[in-house]
C-alpha positions as CSV (number, residue, x, y, z in Angstrom):
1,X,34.1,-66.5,70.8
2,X,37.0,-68.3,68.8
3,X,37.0,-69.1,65.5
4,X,36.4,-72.6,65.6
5,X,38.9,-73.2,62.4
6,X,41.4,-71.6,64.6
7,X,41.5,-73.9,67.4
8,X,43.4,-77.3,67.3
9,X,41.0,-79.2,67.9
10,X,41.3,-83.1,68.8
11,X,38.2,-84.7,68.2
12,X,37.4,-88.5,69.7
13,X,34.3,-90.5,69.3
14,X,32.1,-89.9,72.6
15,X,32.6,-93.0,75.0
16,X,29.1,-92.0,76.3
17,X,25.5,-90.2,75.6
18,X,26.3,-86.9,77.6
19,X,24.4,-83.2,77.2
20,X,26.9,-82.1,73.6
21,X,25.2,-85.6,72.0
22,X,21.8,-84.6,72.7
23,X,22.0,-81.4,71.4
24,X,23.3,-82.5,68.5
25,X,20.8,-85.5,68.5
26,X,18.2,-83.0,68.6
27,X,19.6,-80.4,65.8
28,X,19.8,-83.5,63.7
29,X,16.3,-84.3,64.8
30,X,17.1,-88.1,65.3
31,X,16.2,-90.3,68.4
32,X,19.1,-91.3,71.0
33,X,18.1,-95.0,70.5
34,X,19.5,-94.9,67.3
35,X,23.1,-94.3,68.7
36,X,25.2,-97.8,68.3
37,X,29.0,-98.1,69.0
38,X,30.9,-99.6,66.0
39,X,34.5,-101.0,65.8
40,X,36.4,-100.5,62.6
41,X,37.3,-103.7,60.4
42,X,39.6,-103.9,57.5
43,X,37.4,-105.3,54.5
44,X,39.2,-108.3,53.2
45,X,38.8,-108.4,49.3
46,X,40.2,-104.5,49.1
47,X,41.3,-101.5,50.7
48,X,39.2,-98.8,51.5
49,X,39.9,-95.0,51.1
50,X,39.3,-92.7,54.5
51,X,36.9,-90.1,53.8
52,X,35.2,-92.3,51.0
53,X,32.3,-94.2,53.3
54,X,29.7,-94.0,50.5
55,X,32.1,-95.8,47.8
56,X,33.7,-98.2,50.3
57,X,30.1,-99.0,51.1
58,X,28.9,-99.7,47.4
59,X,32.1,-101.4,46.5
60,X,31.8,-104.0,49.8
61,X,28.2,-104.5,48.6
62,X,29.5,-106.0,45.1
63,X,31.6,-108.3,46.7
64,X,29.6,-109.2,49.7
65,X,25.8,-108.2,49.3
66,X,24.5,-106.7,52.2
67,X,23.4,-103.0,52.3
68,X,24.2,-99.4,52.7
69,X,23.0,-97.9,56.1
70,X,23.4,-94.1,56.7
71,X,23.8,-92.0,59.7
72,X,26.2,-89.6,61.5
73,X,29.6,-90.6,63.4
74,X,29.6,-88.2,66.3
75,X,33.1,-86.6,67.6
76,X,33.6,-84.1,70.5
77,X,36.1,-82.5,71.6
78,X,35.5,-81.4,75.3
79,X,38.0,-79.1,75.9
80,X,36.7,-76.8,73.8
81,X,33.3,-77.4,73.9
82,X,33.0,-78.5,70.4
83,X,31.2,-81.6,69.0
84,X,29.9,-82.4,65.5
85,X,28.4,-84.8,63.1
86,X,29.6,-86.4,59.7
87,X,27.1,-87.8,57.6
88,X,28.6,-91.7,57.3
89,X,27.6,-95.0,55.6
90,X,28.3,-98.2,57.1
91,X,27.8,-101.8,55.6
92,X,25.0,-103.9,56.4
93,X,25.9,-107.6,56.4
94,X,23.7,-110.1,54.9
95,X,22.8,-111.2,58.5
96,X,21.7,-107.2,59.4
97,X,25.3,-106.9,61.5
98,X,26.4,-103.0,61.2
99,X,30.4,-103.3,60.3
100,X,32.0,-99.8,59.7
101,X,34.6,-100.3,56.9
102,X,36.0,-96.7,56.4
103,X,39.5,-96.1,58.2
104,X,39.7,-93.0,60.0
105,X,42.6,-90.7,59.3
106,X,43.2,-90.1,63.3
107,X,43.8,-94.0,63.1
108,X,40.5,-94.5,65.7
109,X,39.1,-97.6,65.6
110,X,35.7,-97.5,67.6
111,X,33.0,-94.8,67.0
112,X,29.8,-93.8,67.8
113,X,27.2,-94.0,65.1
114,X,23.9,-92.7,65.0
115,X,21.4,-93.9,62.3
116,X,19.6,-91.9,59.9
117,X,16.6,-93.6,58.0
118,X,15.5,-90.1,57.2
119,X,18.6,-89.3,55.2
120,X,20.0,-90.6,51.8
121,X,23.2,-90.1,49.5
122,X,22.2,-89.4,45.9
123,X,24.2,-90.1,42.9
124,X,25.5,-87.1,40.7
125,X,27.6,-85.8,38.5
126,X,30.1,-82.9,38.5
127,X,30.8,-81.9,34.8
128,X,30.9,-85.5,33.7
129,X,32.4,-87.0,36.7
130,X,30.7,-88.8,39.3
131,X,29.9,-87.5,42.6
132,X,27.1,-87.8,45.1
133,X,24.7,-85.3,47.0
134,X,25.5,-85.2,50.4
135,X,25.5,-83.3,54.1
136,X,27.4,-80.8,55.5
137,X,29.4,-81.6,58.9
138,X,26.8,-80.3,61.5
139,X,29.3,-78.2,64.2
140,X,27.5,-77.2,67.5
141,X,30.6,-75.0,69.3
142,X,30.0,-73.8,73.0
143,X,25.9,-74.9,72.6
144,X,25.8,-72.4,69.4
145,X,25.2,-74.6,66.2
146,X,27.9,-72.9,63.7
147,X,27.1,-75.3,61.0
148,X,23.5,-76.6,60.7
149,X,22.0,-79.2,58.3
150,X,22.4,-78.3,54.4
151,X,23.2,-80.3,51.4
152,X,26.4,-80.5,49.7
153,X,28.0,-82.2,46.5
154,X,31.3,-84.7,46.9
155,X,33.3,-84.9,43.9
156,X,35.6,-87.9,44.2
157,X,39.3,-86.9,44.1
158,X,40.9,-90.5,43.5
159,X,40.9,-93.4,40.8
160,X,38.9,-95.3,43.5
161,X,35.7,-95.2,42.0
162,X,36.7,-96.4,38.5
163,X,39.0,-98.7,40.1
164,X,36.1,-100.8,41.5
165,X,33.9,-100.4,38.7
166,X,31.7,-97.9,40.4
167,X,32.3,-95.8,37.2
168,X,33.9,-95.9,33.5
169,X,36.8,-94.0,32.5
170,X,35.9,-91.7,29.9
């Protein structure tokens, strides 16, 4: 079997629940009714960072209200039998309307999202900077997970956070 950081991999959003999505539904341990399809849309009041779902999230909330809602965007890439999961936030409008805020760097614009109630970010710290706890990619290549469930720390690497107020400057 490859090494699946050696193949060029070009991973799209799944138009449609196939066989890959369930197995990954089911390493996740999450329902297939929880899969909704989201468009992307520009906040107005700032610009988000791709890559920084949890912070966009929080900062949309000060200016909006609403809520953070996690779960997973799915990608696949068929050709090589490869699909995964990146733990994601989304925005909850006031009126309960999902509304995924986060460009993505591949520039797609619609994406399949499965919510997780189970799952949380926490807030951290990294030697006195903010970060958050979060998950792992989960990576299921030719029906072998490669890269299951575990918990990881996200330092940010921008002046977004303070930026917004989401932190002080020391």
């Amino acid at each position: 079997m490859p090494d699946v950081n050696s193949l060029k991999l070009k991973s799209q959003s799944p138009k449609k629940v196939n066989s890959a999505v369930r197995r990954l539904l089911s390493e996740l341990q999450l329902p297939e009714k929880n899969i909704q399809f989201l468009k992307y849309k520009k906040p107005d009041h700032f610009r988000p960072e791709s890559d920084n779902c949890h912070f966009n999230v929080l900062v949309m909330c000060n200016y909006h209200g609403g809520g953070v809602i996690h779960g997973w965007i799915i990608s696949q890439d068929t050709k090589n039998d490869f699909i995964e999961a990146q733990f994601h936030a989304v925005w909850s409008h006031p009126d309960g309307t999902l509304v995924d805020i986060t460009p993505r760097k591949d520039g797609e614009k619609r994406l399949m999202f499965v919510l997780d109630e189970l799952r949380q970010i926490e807030l951290s710290d990294h030697e006195g900077t903010p970060a958050i706890i979060s998950y792992d990619n989960v990576r299921i290549h030719r029906g072998i997970t490669i890269s299951g469930l575990q918990r990881i720390k996200i330092v940010p690497q921008s002046s977004f956070i303070y930026d917004h107020g989401l932190a002080i400057a020391k």
